[in-house]
C-alpha positions as CSV (number, residue, x, y, z in Angstrom):
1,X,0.0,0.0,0.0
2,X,1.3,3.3,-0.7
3,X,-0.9,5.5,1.0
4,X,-1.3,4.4,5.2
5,X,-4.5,5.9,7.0
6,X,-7.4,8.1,6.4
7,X,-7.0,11.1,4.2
8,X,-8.2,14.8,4.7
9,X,-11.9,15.1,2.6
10,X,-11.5,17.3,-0.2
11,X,-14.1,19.4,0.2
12,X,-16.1,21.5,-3.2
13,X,-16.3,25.1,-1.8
14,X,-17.1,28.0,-3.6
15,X,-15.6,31.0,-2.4
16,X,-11.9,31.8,-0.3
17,X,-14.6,33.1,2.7
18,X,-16.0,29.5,2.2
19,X,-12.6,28.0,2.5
20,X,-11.6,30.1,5.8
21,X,-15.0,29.0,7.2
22,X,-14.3,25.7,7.0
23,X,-10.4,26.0,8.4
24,X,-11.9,27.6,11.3
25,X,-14.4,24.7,11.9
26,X,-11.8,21.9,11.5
27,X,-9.8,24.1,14.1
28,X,-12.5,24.4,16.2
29,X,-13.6,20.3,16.1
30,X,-9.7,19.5,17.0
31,X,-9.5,22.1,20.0
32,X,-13.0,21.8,21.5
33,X,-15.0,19.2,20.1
34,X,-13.1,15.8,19.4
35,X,-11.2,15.6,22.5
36,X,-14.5,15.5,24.7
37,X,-16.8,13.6,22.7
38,X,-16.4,10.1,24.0
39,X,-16.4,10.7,27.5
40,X,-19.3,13.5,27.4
41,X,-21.6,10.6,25.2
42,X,-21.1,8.1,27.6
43,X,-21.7,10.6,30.7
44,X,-24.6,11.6,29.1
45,X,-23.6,15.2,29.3
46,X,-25.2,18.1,27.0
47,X,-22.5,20.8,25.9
48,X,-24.6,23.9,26.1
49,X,-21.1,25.6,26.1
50,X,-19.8,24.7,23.0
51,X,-23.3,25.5,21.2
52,X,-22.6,29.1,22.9
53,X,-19.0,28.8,21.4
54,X,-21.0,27.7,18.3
55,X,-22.9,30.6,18.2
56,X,-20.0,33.4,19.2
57,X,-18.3,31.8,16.4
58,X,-20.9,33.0,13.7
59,X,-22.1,28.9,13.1
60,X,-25.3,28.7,14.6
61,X,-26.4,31.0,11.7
62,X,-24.9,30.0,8.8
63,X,-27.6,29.9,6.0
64,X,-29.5,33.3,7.2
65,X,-29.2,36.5,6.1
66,X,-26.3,38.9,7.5
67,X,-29.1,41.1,8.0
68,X,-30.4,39.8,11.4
69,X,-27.3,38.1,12.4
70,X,-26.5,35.3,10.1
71,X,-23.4,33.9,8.1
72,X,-25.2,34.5,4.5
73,X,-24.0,31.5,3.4
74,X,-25.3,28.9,0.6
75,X,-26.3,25.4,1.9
76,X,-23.8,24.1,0.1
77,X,-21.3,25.6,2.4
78,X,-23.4,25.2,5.7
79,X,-24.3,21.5,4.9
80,X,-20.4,20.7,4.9
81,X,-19.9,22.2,8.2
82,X,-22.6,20.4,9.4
83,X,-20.4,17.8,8.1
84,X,-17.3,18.4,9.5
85,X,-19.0,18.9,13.2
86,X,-21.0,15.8,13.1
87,X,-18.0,13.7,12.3
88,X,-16.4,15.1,16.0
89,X,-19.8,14.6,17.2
90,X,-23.3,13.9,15.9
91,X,-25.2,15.3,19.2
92,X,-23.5,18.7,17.6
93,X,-24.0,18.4,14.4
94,X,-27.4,17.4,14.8
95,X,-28.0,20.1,17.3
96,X,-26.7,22.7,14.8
97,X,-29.4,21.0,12.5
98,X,-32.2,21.3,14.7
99,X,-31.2,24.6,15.2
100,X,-31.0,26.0,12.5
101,X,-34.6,23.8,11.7
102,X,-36.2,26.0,14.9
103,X,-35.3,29.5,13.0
104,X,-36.5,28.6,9.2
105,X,-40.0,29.4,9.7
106,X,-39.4,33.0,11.4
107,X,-36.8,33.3,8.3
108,X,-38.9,32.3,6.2
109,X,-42.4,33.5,6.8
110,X,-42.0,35.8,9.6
111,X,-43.0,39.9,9.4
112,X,-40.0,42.2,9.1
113,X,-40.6,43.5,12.4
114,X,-40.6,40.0,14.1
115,X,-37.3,38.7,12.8
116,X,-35.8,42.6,13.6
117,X,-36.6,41.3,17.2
118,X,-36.3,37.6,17.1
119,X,-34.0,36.5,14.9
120,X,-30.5,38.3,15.9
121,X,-30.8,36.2,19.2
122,X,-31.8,33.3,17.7
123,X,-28.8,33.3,15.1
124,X,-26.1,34.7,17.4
125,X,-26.9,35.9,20.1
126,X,-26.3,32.6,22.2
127,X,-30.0,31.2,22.1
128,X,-30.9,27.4,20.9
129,X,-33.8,26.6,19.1
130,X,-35.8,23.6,19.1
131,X,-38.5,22.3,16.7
132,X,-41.9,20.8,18.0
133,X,-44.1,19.0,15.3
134,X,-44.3,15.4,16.6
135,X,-46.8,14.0,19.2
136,X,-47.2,10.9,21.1
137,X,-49.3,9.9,18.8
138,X,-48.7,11.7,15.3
139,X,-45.1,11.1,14.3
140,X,-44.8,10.6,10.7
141,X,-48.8,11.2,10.3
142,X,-47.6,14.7,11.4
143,X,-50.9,16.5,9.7
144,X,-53.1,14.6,12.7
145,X,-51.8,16.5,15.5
146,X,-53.8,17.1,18.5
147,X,-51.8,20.2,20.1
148,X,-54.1,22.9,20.0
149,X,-53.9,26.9,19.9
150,X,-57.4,28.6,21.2
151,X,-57.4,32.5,20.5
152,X,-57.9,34.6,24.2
153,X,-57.8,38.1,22.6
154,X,-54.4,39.2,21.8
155,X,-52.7,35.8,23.1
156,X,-52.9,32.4,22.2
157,X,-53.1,29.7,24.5
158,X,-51.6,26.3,23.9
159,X,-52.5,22.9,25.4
160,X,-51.0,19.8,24.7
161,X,-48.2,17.1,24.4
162,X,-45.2,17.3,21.9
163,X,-42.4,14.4,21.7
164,X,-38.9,13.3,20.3
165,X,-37.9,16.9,21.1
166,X,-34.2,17.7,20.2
167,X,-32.9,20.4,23.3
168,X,-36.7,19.6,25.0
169,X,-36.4,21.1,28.0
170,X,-33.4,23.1,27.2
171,X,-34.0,25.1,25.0
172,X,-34.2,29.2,24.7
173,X,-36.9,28.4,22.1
174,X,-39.7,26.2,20.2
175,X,-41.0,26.8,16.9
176,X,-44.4,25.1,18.1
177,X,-46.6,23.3,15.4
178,X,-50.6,23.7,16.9
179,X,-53.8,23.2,15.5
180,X,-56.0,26.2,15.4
181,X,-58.9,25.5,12.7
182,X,-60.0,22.4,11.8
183,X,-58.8,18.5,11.1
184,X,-56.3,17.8,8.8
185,X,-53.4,19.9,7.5
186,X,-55.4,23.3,6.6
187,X,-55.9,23.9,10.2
188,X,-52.6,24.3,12.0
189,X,-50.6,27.3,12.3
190,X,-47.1,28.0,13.7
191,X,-46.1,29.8,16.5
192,X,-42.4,30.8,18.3
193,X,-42.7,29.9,22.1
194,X,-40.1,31.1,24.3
195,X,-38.4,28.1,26.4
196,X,-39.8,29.2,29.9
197,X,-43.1,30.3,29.4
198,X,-45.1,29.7,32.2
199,X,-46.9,26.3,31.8
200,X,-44.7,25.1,29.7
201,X,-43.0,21.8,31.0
202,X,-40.6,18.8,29.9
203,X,-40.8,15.5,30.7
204,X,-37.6,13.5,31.8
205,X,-35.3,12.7,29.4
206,X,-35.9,9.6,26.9
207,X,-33.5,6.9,27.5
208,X,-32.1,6.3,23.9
209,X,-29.5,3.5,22.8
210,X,-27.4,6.5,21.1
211,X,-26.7,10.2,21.2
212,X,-26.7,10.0,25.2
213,X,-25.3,13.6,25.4
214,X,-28.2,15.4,23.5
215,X,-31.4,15.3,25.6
216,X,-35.0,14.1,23.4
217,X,-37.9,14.5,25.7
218,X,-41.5,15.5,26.1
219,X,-43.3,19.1,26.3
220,X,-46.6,19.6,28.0
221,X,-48.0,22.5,27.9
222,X,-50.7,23.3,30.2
223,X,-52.4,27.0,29.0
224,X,-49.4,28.1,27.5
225,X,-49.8,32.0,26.7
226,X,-47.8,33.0,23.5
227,X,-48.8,36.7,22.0
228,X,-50.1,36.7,18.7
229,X,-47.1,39.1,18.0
230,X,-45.6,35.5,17.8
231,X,-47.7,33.8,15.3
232,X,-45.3,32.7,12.4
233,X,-47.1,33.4,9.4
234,X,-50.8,33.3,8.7
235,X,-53.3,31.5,10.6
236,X,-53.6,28.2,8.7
237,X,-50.2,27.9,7.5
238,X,-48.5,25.9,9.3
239,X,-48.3,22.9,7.7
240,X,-46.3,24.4,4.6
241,X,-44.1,26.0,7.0
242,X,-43.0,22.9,9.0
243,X,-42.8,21.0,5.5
244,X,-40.6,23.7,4.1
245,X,-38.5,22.9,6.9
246,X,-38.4,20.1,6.7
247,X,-37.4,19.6,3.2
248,X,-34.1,21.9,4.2
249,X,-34.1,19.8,7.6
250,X,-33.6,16.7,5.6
251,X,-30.4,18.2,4.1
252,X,-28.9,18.5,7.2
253,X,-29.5,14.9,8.1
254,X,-27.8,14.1,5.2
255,X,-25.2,15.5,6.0
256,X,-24.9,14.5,9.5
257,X,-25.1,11.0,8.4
258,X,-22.4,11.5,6.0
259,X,-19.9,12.9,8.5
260,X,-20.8,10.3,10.7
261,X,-19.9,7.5,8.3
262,X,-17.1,9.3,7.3
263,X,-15.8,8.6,10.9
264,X,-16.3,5.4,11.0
265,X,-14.4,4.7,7.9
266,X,-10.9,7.1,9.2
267,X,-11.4,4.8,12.4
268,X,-11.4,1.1,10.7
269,X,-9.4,1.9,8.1
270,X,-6.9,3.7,10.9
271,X,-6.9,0.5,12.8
272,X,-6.2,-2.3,9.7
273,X,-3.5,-0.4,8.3
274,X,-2.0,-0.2,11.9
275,X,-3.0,-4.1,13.0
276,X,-0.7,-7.3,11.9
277,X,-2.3,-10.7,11.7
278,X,-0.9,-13.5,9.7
279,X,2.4,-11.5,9.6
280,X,0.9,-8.6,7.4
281,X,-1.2,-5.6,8.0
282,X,-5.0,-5.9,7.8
283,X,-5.3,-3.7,5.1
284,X,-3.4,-6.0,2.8
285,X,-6.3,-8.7,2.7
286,X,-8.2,-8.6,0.0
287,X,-11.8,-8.7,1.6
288,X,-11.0,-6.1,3.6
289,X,-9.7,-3.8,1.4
290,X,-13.0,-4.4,-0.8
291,X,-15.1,-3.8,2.1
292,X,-13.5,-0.3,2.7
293,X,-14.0,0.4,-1.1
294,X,-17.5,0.0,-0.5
295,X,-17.7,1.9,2.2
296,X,-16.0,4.8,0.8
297,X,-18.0,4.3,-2.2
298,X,-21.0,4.9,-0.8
299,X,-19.8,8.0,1.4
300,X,-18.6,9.8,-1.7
301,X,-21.9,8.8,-3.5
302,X,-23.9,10.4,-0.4
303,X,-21.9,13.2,0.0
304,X,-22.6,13.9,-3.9
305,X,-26.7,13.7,-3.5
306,X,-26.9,15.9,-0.7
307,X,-24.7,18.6,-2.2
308,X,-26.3,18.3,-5.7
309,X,-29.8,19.2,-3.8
310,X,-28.1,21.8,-2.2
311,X,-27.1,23.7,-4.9
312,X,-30.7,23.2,-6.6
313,X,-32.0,25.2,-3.1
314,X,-29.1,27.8,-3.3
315,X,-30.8,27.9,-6.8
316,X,-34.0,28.4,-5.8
317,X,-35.5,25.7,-7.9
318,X,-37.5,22.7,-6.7
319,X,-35.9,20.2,-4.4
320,X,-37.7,18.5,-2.3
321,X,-37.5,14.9,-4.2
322,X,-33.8,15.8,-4.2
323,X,-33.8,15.9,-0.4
324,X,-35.8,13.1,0.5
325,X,-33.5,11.1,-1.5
326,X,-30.4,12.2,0.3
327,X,-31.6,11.8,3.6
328,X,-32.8,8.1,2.7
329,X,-29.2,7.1,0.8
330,X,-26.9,8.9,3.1
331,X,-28.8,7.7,6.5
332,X,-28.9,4.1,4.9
333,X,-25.7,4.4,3.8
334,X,-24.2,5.3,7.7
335,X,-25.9,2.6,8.9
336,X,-24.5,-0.2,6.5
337,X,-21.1,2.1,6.9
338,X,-20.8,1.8,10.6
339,X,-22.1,-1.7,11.1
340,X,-19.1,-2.6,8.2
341,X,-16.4,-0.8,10.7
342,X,-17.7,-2.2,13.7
343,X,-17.0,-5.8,11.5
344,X,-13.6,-4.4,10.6
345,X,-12.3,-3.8,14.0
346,X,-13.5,-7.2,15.3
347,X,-13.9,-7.4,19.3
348,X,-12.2,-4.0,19.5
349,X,-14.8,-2.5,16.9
350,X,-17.8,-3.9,19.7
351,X,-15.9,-2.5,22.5
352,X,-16.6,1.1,23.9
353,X,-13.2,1.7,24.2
354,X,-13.0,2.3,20.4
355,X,-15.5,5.0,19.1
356,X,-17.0,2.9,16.2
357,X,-19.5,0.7,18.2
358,X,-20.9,4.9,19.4
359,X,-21.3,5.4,15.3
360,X,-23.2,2.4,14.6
361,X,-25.7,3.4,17.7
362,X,-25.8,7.0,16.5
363,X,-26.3,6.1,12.8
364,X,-29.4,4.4,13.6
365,X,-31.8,7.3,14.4
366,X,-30.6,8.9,11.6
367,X,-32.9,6.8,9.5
368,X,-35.6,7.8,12.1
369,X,-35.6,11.8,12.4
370,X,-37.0,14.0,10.1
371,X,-38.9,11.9,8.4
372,X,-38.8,8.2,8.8
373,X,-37.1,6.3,5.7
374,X,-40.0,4.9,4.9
375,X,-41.7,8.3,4.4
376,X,-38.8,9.6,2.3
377,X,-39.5,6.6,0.0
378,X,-43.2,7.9,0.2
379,X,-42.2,11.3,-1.0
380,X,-39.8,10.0,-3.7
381,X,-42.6,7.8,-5.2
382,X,-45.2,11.4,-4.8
383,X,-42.9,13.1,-6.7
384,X,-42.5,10.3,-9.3
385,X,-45.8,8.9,-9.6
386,X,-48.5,11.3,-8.3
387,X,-50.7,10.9,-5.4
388,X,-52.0,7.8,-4.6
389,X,-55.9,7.5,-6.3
390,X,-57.1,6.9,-3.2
């Protein structure tokens, strides 16, 4: 072999501001974010400050205008950071995701006034977002939810249960989902709640097999008072707002996904080139060395869908099959990536003292969030095919 260990991504950026932004991330991953990722996972710890790092860094806001506070960048830049952070850590990467998911309906749809007020906080000024459309019992059926806004004069007051809540609990902010008309999708409207408004309250942790360090959980909310100063949008349209999102959402999970197979292939292909058996190094077995062709294989080929619907939103032109399709390959892809370097790395690859069995558990609700698989293949056939006649 001529070439021993993983190799620095290449990375397709547009601009010498693009190229500094990234240095100053992969600076930023070595110094603050590598180093404590395995022991903060398995603590179970949430690094609220290196999201405020995050955010005094100019990252939290990456795609948003400059205008209230943001980077101004394409999603073809911001997806690769999400890149780059999720390979150090996926409960970062994904948080920066989630985040940047809880500001896209003010962004998008808000009045000039409100995102004058709102948004400079919520891009850098040190707050974290969360986004609340699932319920205990309308997760990918998200148009049945029972959360419901009633109109008190000048307020709105919400009552009932979200779940799977990324930052639930700790969060500065929701972008709350809440039915205020109706059945169906016509009737639901969006609205921005702040994180401790009075009757407002999370449930305990959910005790997940991966991503220990970023906290899922529960919101009740009991007569929760929000002003209809912070309505997002117009009454009614909310389900085109959280579907917008979660279009650009998806993107990010594509990208997560691809940093975090990208991980596991530096750390099994780290460990066979280093590792003898049979008087040789690992790497020089055949059916191994196919294996990690495969695997790299598939991380180019996600890394190449996700940026080629990026640059169709950067655009401005449709996307929306483009994204479901990235998340499904690159989430499918980190799965079958990380389960092949846990198989690589034999009886060290299963231990926690190597960081590739933490992949293969974090991989796994990446093919979950957002959007369950299953749904992105319903969206990739909608697109296709046309509504189904019934």
């Amino acid at each position: 072999m001529t070439d021993h260990g993983p190799q620095p991504v290449e990375r397709q950026l547009p601009t010498e501001e693009a190229k500094d932004l990234l240095a100053l991330v992969r600076d930023l991953v070595q110094r603050e974010i590598a180093p404590r990722a395995a022991a903060e996972e398995e603590a179970g710890h949430f690094p609220r400050d290196l999201f405020r790092l995050l955010s005094s860094s100019g990252l939290l806001g990456l795609p948003y205008p400059e205008e209230f506070g943001g980077g101004g960048q394409p999603y073809e830049v911001y997806l690769q950071v999400l890149e780059e952070l999720a390979a150090a850590r996926l409960t970062v990467g994904l948080g920066v995701s989630v985040h940047s998911l809880a500001c896209h309906g003010l962004a998008g749809y808000g009045g000039k006034e409100q995102k004058a007020e709102h948004l400079p906080a919520m891009l850098g000024g040190g707050l974290l977002g969360a986004y609340c459309l699932s319920e205990p019992q309308s997760g990918s059926d998200a148009a049945s939810l029972r959360t419901r806004a009633v109109r008190d004069g000048d307020d709105w007051v919400l009552t009932g249960t979200k779940a799977w809540i990324t930052h639930g609990g700790i969060a500065d902010f929701y972008t709350v989902l809440a039915r205020t008309g109706g059945e169906g999708a016509h009737g639901i409207t969006a609205f921005l709640v702040p994180g401790d408004a009075p009757g407002l309250t999370p449930a305990a942790p959910e005790r997940k097999m991966g991503m220990k360090g970023s906290p899922t959980a529960q919101l009740h909310f009991d007569g929760v008072r929000v002003p209809d100063a912070r309505r997002i949008g117009e009454e009614g349209q909310g389900f085109p707002i959280a579907l917008s999102a979660l279009d650009s959402g998806r993107l990010g999970i594509a990208a997560c996904a691809v940093g975090v197979a990208q991980a596991a292939l530096d750390e099994a292909l780290a460990f066979v080139t280093g590792r003898r058996q049979f008087g040789r190094p690992l790497a020089d077995f055949q059916g191994l060395r196919f294996l990690l062709a495969d695997m790299a294989t598939q991380i180019e080929a996600g890394r190449a869908l996700y940026l080629a619907a990026a640059r169709l939103r950067d655009q401005g032109l449709p996307f929306s099959r483009q994204a479901a399709m990235a998340k499904l390959f690159c989430t499918d892809a980190a799965m079958r990536v990380t389960t092949d370097a846990v198989q690589l790395m034999g009886g060290y690859g299963y231990t926690a003292d190597f960081p590739a069995e933490r992949y293969m558990r974090e991989a796994k609700v990446l093919q979950i969030v957002e959007g369950t698989n299953q749904i992105q293949r319903m969206v990739i056939a909608r697109h296709l095919a046309g509504p189904e006649s019934r």
